[in-house]
C-alpha positions as CSV (number, residue, x, y, z in Angstrom):
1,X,13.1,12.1,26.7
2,X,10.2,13.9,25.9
3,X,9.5,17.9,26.6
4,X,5.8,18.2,28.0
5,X,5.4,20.4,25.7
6,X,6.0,18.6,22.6
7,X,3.6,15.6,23.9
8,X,1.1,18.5,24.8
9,X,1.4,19.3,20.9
10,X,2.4,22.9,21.9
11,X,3.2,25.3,19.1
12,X,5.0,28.0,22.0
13,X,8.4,27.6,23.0
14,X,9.0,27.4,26.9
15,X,12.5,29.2,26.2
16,X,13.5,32.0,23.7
17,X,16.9,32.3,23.5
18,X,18.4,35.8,23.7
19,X,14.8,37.6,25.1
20,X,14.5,38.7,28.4
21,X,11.7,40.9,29.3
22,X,9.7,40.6,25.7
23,X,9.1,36.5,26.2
24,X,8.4,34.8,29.4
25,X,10.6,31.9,29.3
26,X,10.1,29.0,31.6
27,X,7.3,30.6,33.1
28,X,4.7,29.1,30.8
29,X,1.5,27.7,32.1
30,X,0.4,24.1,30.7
31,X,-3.3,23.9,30.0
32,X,-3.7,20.9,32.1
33,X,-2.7,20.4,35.6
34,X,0.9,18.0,35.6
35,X,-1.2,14.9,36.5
36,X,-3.3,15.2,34.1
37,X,-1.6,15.2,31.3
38,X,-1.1,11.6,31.1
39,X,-4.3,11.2,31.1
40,X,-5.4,12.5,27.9
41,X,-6.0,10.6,24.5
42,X,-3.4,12.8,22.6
43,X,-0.6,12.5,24.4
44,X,-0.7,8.5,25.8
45,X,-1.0,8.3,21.6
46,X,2.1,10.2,21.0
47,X,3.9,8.5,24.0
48,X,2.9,4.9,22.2
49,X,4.1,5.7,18.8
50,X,7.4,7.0,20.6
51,X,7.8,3.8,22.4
52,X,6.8,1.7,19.0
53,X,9.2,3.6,17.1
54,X,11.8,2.9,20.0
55,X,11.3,-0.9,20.2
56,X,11.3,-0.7,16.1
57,X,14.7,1.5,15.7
58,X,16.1,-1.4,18.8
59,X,15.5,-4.2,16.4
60,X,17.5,-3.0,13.6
């Protein structure tokens, strides 16, 4: 499993343990709308080298 997050390249955290009102945790807004994000270049590149890395680390 991937967080969005990480295939968005996101440097923010969506959680920050032990903050309550000085971080909005899991109330972060992605810059692309959900079905988009598949779409982009960046992140169906990251999603392959995940799944050749997978097949790869299977063969072993």
């Amino acid at each position: 499993m991937l967080p969005v997050e990480d295939a968005l390249a996101l440097t923010e955290q969506p959680n920050l343990p032990g903050t309550v009102d000085t971080h909005p945790n899991w109330r972060r807004r992605l810059p692309l709308d959900a079905g988009a994000v598949l779409e982009t270049f960046d992140v169906r590149d990251r999603l392959a080298a995940m799944q050749r890395i997978r097949t790869t680390e299977g063969e072993r």
